[in-house]
C-alpha positions in Angstrom: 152.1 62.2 87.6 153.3 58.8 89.2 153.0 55.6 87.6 155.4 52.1 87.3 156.1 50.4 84.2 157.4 46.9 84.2 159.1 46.8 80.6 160.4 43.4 79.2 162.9 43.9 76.7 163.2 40.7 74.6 166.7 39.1 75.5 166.7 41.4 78.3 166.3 42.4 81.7 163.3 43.3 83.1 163.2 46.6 84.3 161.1 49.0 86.5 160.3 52.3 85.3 158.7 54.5 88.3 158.1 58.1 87.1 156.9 60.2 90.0 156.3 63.7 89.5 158.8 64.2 86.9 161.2 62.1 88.1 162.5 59.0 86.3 164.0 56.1 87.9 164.7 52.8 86.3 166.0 49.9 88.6 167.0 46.5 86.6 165.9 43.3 88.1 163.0 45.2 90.8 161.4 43.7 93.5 157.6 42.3 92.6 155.4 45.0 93.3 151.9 46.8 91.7 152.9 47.8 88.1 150.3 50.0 86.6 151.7 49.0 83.2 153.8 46.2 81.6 155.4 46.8 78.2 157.1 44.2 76.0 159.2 45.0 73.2 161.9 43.8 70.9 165.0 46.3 71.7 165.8 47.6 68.1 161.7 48.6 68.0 161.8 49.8 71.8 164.7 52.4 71.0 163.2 53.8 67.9 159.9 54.1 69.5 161.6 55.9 72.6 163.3 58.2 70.2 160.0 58.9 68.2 162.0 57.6 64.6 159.0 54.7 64.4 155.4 55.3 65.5 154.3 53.3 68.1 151.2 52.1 66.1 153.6 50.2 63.7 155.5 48.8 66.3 152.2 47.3 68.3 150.6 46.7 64.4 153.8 44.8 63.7 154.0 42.9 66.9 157.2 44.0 68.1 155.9 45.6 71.0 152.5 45.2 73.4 151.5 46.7 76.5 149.2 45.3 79.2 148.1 45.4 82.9 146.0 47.3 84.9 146.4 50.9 83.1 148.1 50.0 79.9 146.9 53.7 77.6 150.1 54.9 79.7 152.4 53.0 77.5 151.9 55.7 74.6 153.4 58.1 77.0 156.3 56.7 77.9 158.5 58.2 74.7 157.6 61.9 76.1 158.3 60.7 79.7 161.6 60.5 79.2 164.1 63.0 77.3 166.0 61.4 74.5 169.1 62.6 72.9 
């Protein structure tokens, strides 16, 4: 699987998220480049979403946190992408 993520963290950096065949890598302040999906989120939502303690249907219901761009379905995924504690 490969596909880029362009999250916004409210009162944040901007960060690119590339996962590419199981690897993650996350570089703050990325180069512009073809994100398949841009996600913005209020941090204290973002990290319980992440670490499945909120559903992500409350957080997007609530407002806290929307997704966009050219493949944004991808969003949902990105809690099992990467391994929380």
């Amino acid at each position: 699987m490969r596909i880029a993520f362009d999250l916004a963290v409210k009162g944040g950096p901007r960060l690119a998220v590339v996962v590419d065949d199981g690897t993650v890598t996350v570089t703050r302040d990325a180069p512009p480049r073809a994100y398949d999906c841009r996600i913005v989120a209020a941090p204290a939502m973002f990290l319980l979403v992440s670490f499945r303690r909120t559903p992500i249907w409350k957080a997007v219901v609530g407002g806290r946190m929307r997704a966009g761009g050219r493949k944004p379905w991808p969003a949902t995924r990105l809690g099992r992408l990467v391994a929380g504690p």
